[in-house]
Z-matrix of the N, CA and C atoms (Angstrom, degrees):
N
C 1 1.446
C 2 1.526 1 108.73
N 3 1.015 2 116.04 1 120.25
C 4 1.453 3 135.12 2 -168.83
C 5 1.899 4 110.73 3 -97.80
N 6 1.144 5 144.34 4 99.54
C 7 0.859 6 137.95 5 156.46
C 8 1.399 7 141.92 6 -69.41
N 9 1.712 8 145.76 7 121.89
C 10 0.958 9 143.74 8 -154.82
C 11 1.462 10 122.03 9 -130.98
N 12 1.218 11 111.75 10 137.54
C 13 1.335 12 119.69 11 -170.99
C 14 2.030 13 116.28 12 -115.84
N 15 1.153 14 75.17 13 136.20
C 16 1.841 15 78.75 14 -177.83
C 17 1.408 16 90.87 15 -80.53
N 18 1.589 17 99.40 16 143.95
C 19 1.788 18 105.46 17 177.03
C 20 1.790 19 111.06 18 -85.57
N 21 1.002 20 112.05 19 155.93
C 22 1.503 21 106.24 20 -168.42
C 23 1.587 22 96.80 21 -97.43
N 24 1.634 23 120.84 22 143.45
C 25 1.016 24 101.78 23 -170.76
C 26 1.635 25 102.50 24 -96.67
N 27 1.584 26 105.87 25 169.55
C 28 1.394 27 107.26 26 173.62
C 29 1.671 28 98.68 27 -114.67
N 30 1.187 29 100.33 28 98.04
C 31 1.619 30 119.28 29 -165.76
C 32 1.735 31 89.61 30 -84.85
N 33 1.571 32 117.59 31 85.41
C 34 1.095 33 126.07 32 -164.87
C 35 1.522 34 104.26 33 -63.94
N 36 1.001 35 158.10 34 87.03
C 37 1.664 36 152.24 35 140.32
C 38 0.911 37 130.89 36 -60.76
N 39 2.107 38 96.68 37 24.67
C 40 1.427 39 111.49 38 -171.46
C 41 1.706 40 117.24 39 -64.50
N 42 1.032 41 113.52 40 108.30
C 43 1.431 42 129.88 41 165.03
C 44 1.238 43 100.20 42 -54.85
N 45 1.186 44 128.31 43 79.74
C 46 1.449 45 123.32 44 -166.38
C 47 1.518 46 103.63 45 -90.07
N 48 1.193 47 140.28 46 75.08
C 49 1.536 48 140.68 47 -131.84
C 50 1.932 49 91.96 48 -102.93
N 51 1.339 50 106.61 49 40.74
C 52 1.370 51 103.37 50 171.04
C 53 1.615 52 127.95 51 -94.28
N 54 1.517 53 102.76 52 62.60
C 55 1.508 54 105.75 53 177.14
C 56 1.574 55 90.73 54 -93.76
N 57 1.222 56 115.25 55 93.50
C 58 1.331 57 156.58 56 -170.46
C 59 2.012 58 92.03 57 13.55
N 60 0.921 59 135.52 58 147.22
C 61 1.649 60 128.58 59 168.73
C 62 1.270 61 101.25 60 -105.41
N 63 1.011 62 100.25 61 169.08
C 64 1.700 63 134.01 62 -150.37
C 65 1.370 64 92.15 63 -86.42
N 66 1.660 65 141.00 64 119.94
C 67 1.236 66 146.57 65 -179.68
C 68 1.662 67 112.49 66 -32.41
N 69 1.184 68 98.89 67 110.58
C 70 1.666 69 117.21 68 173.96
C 71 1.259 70 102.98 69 79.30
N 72 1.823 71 139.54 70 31.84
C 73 1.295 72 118.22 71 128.67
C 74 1.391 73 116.53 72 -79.28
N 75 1.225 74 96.97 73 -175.47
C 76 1.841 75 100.07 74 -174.03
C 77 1.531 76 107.55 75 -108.38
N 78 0.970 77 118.29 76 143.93
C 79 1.738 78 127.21 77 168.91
C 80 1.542 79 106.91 78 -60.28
N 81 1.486 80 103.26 79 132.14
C 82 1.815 81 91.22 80 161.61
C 83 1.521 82 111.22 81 -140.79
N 84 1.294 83 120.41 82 135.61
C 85 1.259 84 111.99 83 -179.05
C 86 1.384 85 93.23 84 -126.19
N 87 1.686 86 110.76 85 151.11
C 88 1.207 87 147.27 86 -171.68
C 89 1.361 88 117.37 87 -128.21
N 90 1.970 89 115.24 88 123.21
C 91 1.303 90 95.48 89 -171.09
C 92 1.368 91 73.10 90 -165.74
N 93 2.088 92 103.35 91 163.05
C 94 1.147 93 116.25 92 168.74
C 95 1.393 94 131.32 93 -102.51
N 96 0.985 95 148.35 94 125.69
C 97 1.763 96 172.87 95 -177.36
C 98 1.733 97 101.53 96 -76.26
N 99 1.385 98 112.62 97 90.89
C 100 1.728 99 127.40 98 -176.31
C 101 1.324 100 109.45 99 -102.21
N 102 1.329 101 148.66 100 131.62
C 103 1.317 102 157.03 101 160.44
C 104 2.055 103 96.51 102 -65.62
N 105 1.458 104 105.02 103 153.66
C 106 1.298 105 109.49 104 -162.80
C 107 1.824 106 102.01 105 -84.26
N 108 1.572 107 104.25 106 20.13
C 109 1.429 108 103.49 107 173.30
C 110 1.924 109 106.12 108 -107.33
N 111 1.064 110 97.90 109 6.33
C 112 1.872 111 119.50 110 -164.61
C 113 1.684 112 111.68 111 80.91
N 114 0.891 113 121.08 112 -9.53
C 115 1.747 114 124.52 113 176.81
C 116 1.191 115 92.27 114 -68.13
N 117 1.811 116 98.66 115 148.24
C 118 1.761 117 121.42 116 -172.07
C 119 1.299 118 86.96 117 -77.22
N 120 1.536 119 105.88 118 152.64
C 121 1.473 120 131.56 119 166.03
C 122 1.147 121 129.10 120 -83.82
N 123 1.595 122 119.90 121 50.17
C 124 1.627 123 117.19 122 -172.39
C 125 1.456 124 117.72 123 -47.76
N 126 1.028 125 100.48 124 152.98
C 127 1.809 126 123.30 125 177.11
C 128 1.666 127 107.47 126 60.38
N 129 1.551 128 121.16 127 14.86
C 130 1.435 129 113.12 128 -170.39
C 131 2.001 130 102.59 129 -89.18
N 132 1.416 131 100.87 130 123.03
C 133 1.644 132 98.54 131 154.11
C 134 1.344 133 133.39 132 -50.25
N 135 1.034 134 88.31 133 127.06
C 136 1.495 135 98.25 134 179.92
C 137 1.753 136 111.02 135 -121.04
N 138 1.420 137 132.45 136 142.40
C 139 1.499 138 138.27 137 -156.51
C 140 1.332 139 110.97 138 -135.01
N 141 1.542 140 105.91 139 150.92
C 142 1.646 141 93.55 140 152.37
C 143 1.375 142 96.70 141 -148.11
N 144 1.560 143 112.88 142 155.93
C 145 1.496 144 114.91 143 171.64
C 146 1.430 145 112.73 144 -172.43
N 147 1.523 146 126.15 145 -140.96
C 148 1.779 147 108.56 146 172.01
C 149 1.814 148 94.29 147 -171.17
N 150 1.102 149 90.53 148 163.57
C 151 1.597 150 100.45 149 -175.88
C 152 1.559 151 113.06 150 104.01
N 153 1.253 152 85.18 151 176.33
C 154 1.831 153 160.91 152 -40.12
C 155 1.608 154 102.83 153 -17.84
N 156 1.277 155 114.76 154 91.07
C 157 1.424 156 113.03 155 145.82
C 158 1.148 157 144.40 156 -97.82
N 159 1.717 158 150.99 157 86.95
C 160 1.772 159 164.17 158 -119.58
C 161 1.552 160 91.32 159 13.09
N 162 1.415 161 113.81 160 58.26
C 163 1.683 162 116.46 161 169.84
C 164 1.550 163 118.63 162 90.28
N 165 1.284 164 96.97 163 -23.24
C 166 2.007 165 86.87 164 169.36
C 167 1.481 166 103.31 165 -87.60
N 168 1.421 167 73.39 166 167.10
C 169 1.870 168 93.49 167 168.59
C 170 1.757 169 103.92 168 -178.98
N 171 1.235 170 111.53 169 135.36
C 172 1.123 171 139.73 170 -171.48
C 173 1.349 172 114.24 171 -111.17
N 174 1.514 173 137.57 172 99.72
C 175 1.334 174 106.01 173 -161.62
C 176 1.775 175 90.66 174 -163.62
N 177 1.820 176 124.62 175 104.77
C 178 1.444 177 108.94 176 17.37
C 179 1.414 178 91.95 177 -115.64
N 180 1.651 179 126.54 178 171.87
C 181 1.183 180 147.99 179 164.28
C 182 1.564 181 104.58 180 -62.09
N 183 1.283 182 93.59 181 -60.13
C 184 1.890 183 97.13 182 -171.80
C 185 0.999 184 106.57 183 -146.57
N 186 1.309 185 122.20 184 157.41
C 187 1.505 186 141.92 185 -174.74
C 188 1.795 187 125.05 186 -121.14
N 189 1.070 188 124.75 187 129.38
C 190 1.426 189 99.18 188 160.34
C 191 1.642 190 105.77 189 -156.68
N 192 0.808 191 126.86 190 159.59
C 193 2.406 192 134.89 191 173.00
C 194 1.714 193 86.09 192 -93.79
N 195 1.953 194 93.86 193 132.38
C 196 0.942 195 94.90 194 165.35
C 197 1.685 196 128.94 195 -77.72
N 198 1.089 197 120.42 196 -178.86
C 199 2.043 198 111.20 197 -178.13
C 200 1.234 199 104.53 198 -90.86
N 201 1.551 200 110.19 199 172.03
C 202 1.764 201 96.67 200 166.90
C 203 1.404 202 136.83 201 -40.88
N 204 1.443 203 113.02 202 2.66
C 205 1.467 204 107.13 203 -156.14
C 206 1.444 205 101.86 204 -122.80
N 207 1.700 206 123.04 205 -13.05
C 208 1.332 207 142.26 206 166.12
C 209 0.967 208 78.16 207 109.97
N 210 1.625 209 149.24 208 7.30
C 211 1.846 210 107.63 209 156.21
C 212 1.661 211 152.13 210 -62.44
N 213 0.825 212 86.05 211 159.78
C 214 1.724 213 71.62 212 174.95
C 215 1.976 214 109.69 213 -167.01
N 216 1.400 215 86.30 214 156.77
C 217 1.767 216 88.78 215 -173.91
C 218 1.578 217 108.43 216 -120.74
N 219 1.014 218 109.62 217 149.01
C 220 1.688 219 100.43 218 166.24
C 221 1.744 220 110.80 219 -151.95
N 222 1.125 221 82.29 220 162.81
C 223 1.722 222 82.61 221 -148.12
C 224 2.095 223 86.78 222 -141.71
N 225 1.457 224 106.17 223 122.04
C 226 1.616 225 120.60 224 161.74
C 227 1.461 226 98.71 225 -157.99
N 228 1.792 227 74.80 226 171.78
C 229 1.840 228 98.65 227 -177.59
C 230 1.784 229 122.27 228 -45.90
N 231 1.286 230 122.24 229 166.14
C 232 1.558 231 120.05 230 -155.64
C 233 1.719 232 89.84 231 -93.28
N 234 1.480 233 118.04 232 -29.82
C 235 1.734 234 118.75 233 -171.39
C 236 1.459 235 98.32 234 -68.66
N 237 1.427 236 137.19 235 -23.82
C 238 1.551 237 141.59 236 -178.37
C 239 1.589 238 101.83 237 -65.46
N 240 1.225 239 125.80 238 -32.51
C 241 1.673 240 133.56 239 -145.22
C 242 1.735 241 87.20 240 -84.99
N 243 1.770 242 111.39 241 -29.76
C 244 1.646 243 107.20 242 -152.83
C 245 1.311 244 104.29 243 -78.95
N 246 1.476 245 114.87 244 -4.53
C 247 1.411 246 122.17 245 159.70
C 248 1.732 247 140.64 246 -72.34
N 249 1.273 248 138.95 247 174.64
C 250 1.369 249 149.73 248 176.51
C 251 1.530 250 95.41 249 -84.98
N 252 1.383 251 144.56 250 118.10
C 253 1.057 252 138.23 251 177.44
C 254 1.418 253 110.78 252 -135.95
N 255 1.370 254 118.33 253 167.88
C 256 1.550 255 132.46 254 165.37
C 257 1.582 256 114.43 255 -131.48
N 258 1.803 257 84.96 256 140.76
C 259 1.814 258 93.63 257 167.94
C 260 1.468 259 110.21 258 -96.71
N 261 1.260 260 133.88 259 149.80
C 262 1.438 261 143.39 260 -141.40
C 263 1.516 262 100.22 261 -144.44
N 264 1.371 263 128.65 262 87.30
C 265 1.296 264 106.36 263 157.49
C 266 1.298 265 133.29 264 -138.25
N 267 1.827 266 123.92 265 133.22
C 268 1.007 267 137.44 266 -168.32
C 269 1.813 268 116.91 267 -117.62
N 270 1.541 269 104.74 268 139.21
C 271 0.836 270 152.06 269 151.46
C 272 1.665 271 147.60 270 -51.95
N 273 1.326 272 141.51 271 59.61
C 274 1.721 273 115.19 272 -160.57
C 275 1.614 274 98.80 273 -57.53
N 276 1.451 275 100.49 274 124.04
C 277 1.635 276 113.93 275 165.79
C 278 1.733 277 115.28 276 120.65
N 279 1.291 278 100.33 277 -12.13
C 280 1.461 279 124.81 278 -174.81
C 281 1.391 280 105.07 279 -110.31
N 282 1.837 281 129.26 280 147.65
C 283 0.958 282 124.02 281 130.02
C 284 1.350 283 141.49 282 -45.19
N 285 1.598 284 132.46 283 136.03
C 286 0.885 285 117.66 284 159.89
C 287 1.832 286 133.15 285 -21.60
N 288 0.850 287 109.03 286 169.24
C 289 1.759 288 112.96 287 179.15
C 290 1.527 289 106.93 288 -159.07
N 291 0.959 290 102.91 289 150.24
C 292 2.046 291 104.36 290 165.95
C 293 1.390 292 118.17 291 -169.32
N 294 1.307 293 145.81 292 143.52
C 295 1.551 294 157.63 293 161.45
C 296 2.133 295 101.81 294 -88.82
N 297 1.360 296 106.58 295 132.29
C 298 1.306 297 117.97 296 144.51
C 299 1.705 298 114.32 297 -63.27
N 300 0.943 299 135.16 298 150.04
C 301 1.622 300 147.35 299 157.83
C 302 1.597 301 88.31 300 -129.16
């Protein structure tokens, strides 16, 4: 018996407001966390980080639970952004989910 999970989506509305920032602000992206019925995903983690890249890996940069409404914010340094990254977010009861940036 095989059990299956709908993946939760990361219905990115990431405001990805990276028209590059001004040396030593921080990047923040904002986005919403949807269950595959469209209802917000309260309390689901959401990540960002990168790797295995030629042996690094960074993993996670930032953290945050989305609110009742599936929001969520996350906020790191501007030298993290000059990278290939993914948002990561999980759920108990859901598959994993994630977006490349």
């Amino acid at each position: 018996m095989s059990t299956r999970y709908a993946p939760v989506s990361l219905a990115m509305v990431c405001l990805l407001c990276v028209a590059w920032p001004v040396k030593g602000e921080e990047v923040t992206i904002t986005g919403t966390v949807t269950c595959p019925d469209g209802a917000p995903a309260a309390q689901a983690e959401v990540m960002t980080g990168y790797g295995p890249v030629r042996g690094e890996m960074a993993w996670p940069w930032a953290k945050a639970t989305t609110d009742a409404a599936g929001a969520f914010t996350l906020t790191f340094e501007p030298e993290r952004a000059k990278k290939s990254y993914a948002l990561v977010a999980t759920k108990e009861g859901f598959a994993l989910a994630w977006e490349r940036v």
